[in-house]
C-alpha positions in Angstrom: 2.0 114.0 77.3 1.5 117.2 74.5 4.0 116.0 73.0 3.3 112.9 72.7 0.4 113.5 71.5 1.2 115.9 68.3 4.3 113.4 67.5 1.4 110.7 67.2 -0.6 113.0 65.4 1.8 113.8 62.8 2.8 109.8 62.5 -0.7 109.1 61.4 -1.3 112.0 59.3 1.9 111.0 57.6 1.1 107.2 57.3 -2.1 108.3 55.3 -0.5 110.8 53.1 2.1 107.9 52.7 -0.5 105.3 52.3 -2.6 107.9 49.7 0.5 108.3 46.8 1.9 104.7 47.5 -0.3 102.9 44.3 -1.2 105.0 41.3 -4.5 104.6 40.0 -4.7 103.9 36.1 -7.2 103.6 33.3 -8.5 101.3 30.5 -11.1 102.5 27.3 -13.1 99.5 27.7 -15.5 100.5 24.9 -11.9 100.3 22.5 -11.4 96.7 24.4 -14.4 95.2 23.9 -14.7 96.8 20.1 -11.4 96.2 19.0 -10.3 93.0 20.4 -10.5 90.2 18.4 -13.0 88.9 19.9 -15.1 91.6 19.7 -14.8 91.7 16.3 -16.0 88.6 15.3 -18.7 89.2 17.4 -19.5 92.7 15.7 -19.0 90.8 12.3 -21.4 88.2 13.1 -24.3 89.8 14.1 -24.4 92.6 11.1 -23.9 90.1 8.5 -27.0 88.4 10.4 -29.0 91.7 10.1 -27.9 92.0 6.7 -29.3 88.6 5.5 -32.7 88.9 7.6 -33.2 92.3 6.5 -33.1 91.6 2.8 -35.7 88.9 3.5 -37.7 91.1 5.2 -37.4 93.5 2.7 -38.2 90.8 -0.1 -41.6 89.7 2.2 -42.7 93.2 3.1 -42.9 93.5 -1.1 -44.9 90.4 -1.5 -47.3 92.0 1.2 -47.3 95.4 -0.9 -48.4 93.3 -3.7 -50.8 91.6 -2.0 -52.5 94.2 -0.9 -52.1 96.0 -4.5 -53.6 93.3 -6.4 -56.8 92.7 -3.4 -57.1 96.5 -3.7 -57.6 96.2 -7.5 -59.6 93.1 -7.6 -61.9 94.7 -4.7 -64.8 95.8 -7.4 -64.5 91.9 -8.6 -65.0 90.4 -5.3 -68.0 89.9 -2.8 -68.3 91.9 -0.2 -67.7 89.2 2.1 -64.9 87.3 0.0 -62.8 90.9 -0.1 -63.2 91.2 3.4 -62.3 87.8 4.1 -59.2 88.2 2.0 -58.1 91.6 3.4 -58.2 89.7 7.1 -56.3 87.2 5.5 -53.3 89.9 4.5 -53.9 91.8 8.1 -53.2 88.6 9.7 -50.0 88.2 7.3 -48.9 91.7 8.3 -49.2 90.9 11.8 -47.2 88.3 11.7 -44.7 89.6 9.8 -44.1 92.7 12.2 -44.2 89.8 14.8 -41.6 88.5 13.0 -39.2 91.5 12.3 -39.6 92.7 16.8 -38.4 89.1 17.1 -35.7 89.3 14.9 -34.3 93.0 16.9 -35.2 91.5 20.4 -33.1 88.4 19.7 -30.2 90.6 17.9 -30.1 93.1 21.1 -30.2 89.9 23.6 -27.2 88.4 21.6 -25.2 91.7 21.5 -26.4 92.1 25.4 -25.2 88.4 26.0 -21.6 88.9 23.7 -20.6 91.8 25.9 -21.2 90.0 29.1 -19.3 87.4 27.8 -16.7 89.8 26.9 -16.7 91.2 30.3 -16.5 88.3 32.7 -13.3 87.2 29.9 -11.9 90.6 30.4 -12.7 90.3 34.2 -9.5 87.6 35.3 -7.1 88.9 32.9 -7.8 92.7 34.6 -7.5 90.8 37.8 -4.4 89.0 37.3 -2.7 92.0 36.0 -3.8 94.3 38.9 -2.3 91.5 41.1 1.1 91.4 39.0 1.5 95.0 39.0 0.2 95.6 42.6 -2.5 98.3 41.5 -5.5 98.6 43.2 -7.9 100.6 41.1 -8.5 100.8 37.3 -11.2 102.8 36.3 -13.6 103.1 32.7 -11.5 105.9 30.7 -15.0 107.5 30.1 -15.1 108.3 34.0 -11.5 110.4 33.8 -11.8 114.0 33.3 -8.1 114.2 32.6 -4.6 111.7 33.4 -1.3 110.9 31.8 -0.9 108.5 28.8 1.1 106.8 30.8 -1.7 105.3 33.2 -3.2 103.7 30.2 -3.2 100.3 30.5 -5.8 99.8 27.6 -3.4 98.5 25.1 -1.5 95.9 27.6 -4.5 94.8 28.6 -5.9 94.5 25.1 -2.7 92.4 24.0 -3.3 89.8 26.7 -7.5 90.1 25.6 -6.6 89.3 22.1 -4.1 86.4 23.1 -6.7 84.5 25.8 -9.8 85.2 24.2 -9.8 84.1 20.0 -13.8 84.7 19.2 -16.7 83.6 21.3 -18.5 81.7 18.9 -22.0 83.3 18.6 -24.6 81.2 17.0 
């Protein structure tokens, strides 16, 4: 019966160890797939050539507010009390709305980039699948989390390849 038990023993503890080295576990850079595919590219494109165009009218209207405010300043010894400070609520209230504006503007550009790599993600997520399926490997983890591994476990430029093949551009608006 001792020996029965120890040669059941050493079974299991080899069916683990067995079980443990039987799939390798490999890696993807999933900051390099979601910047580099094309994809993400467009997507990248797209929203600083957006910034670019709203912030040179912002700049433009944060002049004309300067000058606002220069020429009130100037014309305050010509103006009524009341009528200056009228006029110097008007501006405030321009000002206001302009920093309204220009939060606006950076919330919507961080929801879009938010809402481009989501959309990036859950397209990444059945290609990942597929291939883990394919290639019977059961873990893939963020490179960023892997202190150290072999090149050879990188599967970020496969998986990239398929990425660019299934997914063109996403088509921000």
């Amino acid at each position: 019966m001792r020996y029965l038990k120890i040669i059941l023993f050493v079974l299991l503890i080899l069916n683990f160890y067995n079980l443990s080295f039987a799939e390798e576990t490999y890696f993807i850079d999933m900051n390099k797939l979601l910047n580099q595919s094309k994809a993400g590219k467009g997507a990248q494109d797209f929203l600083k050539n957006k910034i670019i165009v709203e912030d040179k009218k912002f700049k433009e209207e944060g002049e004309l507010l300067k000058k606002e405010e220069i020429d009130l300043i100037a014309k305050k010894k010509t103006l009524s009390a009341d009528e200056y400070k009228k006029k110097l609520n008007q501006l405030r209230e321009k000002n206001i709305k302009f920093q309204r504006k220009r939060t606006n503007f950076t919330r919507e550009i961080a929801t879009q980039r938010a809402d481009a790599r989501n959309r990036l993600i859950e397209a990444l997520d059945p290609i990942l699948t597929n291939h883990m399926s394919e290639n019977n490997i059961h873990i893939i983890i963020d490179k960023k989390y892997v202190a150290m591994a072999n090149s050879k476990l990188d599967l970020t430029d496969k998986v990239l390849e398929i990425f660019n093949k299934e997914l063109k551009s996403l088509n921000l608006k």
